[in-house]
ZATIDO-628610 format. One line per 2 residues: number of its first residue (from 1); their letters; for each residue x, y, z of N, C-alpha, C, O. Coordinates in steps of 0.001 Angstrom, whole numbers, m for minus. Layout:
! ZATIDO-628610
NUM) A) X Y Z X Y Z X Y Z X Y Z; ...
! end
This chain:
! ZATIDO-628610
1) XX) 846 m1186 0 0 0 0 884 1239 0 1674 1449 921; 713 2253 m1287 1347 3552 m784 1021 4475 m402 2 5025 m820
3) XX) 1936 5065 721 1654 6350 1443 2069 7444 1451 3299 7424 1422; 1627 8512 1477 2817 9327 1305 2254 10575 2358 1199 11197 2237
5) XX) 2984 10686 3104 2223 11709 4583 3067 12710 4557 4295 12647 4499; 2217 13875 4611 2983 15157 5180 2511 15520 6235 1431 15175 6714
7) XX) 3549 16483 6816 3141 17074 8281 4280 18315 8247 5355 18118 7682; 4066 19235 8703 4469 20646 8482 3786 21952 8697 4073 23032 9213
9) XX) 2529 21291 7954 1737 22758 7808 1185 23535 9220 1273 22983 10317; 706 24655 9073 74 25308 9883 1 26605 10000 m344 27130 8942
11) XX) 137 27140 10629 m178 29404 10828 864 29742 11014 1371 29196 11994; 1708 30697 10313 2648 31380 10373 2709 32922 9916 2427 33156 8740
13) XX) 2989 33783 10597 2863 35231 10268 3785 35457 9140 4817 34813 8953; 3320 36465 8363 4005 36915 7053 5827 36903 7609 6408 36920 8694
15) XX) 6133 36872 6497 7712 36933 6601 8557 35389 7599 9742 35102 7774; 7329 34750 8028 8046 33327 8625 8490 32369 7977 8990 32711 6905
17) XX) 8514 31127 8229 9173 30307 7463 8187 29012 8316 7651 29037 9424; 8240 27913 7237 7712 26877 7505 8908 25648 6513 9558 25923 5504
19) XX) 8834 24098 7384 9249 23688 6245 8130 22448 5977 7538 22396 7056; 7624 21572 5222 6639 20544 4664 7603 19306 4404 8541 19362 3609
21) XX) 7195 17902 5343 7768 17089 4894 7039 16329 4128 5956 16812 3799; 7334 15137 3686 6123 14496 2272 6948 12932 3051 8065 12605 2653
23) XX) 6392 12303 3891 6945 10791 4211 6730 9387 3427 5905 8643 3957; 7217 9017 2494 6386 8050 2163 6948 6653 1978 8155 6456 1839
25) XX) 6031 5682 1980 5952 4127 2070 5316 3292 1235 4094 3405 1323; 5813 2221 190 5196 1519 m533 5536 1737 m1795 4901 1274 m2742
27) XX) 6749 2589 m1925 7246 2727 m3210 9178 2308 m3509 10139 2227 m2744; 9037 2166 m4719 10676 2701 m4242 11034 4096 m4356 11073 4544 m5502
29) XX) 11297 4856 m3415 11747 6354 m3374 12297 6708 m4455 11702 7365 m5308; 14176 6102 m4618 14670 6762 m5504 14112 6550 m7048 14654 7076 m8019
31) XX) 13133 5835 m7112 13046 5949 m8542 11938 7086 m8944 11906 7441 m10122; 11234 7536 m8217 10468 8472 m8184 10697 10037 m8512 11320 10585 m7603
33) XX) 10407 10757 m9407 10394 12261 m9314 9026 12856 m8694 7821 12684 m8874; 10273 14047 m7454 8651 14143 m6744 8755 15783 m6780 9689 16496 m7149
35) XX) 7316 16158 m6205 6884 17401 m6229 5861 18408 m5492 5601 17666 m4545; 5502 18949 m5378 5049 20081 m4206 4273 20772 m5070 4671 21085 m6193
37) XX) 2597 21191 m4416 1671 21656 m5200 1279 22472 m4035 1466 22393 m2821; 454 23572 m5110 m746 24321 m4075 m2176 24096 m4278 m2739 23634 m5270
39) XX) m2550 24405 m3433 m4779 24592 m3898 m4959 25237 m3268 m5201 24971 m2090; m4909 27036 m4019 m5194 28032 m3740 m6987 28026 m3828 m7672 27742 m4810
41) XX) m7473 28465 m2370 m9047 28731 m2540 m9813 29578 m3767 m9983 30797 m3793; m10283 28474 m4910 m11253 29242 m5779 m10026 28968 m6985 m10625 28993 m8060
43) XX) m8823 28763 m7184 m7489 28390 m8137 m7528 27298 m8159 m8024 26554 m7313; m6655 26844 m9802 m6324 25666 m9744 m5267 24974 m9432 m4201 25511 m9737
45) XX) m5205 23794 m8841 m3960 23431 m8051 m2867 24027 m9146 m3165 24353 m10295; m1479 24108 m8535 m466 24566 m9411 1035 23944 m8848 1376 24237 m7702
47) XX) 1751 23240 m9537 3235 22898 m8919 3744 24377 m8772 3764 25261 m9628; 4245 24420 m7150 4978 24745 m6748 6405 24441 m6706 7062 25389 m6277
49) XX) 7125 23348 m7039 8717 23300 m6811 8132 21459 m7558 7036 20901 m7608; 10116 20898 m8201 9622 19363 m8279 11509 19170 m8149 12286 20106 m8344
51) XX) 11903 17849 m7808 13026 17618 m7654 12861 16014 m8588 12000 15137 m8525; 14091 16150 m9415 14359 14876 m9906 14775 13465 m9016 14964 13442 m7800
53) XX) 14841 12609 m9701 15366 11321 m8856 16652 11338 m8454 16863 10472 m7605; 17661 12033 m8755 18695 12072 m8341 19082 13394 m7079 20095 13498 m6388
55) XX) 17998 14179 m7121 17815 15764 m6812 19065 16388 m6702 19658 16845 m5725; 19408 16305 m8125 20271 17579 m8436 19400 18345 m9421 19827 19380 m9933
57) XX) 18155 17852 m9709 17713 18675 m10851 16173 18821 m9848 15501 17906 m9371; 15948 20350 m9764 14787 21620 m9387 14290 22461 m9896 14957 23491 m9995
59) XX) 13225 22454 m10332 12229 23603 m11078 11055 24058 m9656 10505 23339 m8821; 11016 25640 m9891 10483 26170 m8697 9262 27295 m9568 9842 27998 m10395
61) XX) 8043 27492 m9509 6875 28355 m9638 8139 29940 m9264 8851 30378 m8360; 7688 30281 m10778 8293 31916 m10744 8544 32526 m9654 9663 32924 m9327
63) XX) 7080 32701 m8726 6844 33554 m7735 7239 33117 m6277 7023 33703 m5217; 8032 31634 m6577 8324 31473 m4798 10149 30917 m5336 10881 30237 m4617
65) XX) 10409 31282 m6319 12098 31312 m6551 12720 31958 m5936 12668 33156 m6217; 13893 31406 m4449 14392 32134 m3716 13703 32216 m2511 14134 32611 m1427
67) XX) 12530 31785 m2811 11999 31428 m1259 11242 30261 m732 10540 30397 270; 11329 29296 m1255 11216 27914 m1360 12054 27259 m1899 12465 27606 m3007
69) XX) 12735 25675 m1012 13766 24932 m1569 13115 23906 m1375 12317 23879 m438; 13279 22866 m2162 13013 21779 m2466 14000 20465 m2120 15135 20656 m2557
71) XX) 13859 19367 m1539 15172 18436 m1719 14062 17296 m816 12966 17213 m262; 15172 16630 m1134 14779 15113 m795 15990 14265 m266 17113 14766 m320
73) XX) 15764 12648 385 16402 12156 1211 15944 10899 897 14811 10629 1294; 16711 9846 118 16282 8974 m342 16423 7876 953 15753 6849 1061
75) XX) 17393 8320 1843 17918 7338 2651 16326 7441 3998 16173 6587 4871; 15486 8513 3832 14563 8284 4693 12981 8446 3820 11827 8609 4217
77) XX) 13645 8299 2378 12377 8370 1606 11359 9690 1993 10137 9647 2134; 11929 10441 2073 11406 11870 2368 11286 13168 1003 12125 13630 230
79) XX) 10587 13286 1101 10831 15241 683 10299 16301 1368 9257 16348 2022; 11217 17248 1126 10820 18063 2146 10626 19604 1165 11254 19732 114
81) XX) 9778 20590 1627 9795 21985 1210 10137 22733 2127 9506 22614 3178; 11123 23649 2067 11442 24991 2876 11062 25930 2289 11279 26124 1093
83) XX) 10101 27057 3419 9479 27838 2895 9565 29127 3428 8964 29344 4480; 10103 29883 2977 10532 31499 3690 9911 32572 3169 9298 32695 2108
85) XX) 10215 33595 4327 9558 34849 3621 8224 34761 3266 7847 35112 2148; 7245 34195 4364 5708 33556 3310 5153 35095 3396 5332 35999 4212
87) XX) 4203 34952 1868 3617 35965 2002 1922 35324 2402 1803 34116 2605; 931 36068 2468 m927 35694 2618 m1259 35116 1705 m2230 34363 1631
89) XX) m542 35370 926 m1088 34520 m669 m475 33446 m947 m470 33071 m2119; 101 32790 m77 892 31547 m283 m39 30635 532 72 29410 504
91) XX) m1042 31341 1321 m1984 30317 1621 m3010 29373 1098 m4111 29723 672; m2482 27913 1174 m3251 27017 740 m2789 25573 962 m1864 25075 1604
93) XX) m3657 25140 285 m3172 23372 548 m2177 22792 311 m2012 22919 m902; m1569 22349 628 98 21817 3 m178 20292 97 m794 19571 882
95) XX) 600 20095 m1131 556 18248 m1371 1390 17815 m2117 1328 18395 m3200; 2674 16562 m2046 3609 15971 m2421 2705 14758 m3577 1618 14184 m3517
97) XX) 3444 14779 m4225 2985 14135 m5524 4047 13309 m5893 5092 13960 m5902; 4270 11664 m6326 5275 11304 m6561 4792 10401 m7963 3680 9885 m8077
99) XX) 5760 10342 m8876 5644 9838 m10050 6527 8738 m10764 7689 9069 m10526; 6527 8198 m11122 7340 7693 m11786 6501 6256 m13094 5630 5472 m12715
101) XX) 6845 6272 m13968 6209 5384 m15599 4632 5286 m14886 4199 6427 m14727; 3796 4372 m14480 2709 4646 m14560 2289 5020 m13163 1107 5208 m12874
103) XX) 3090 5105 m12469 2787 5306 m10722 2689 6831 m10728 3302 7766 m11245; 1572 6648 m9865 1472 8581 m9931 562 8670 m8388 m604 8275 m8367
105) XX) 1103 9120 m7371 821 8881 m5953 491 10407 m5487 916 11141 m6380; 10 11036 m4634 m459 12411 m3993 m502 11790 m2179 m904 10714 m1736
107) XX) 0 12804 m1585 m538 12667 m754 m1909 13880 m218 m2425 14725 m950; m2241 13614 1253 m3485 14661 1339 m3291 15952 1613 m4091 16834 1300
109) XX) m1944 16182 2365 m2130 18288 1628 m2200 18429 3205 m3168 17927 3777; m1307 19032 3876 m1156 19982 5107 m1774 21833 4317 m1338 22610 3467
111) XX) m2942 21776 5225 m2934 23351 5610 m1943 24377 5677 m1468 24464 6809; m1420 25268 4767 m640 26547 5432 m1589 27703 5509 m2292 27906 4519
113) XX) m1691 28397 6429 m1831 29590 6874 m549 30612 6966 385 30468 7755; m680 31636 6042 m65 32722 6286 m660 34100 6975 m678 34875 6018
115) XX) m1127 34775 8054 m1735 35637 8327 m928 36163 9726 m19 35614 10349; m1528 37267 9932 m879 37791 11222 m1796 37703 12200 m1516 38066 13343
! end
């Protein structure tokens, strides 16, 4: 069975930092390219950041370049998002997505709150 759990999210005042881990089980990790989404209320989900299988290779959403990093940890089958400088509008659902030939896995999305 695969899993893939995050835990991270929650309320953070503008200009804080959060980071999102993505845990998962039932796959093989390294063969996977994984990735980080939003679901902005009333928007359509949108990748936020994705790291290759090897994670030397990162593509990051225009608007959070420089303030979101992306990486992963094959040795604990993890990914993680670091997230700085949040602004109010970065509030929304966050969810790790992992892929690889026909496997295509999500997990359920930690809450961020950005507000003061």
């Amino acid at each position: 069975q695969v899993q893939l759990v995050e835990s991270g999210g929650g309320l953070v005042q503008p200009g804080g930092a959060l980071r999102l881990s993505c845990a998962t089980s039932g796959i093989t990790f390294s063969w996977y390219a994984l990735s980080w989404y939003r679901q902005i209320p009333g928007e359509k989900r949108e990748q936020v950041a994705g790291i290759g299988r090897d994670g030397t290779s990162t593509s990051y959403l225009d608007s959070v370049k420089g303030r979101f990093v992306i990486s992963r940890d094959n040795a604990k089958e993890t990914v993680y998002l670091q997230m700085n400088s949040l602004k109010p509008e970065y509030t929304a659902v966050y969810s790790c997505r992992a892929r690889f030939g026909a496997g295509d896995y999500w997990g359920q999305g930690p809450q961020v709150t950005v507000s003061s």
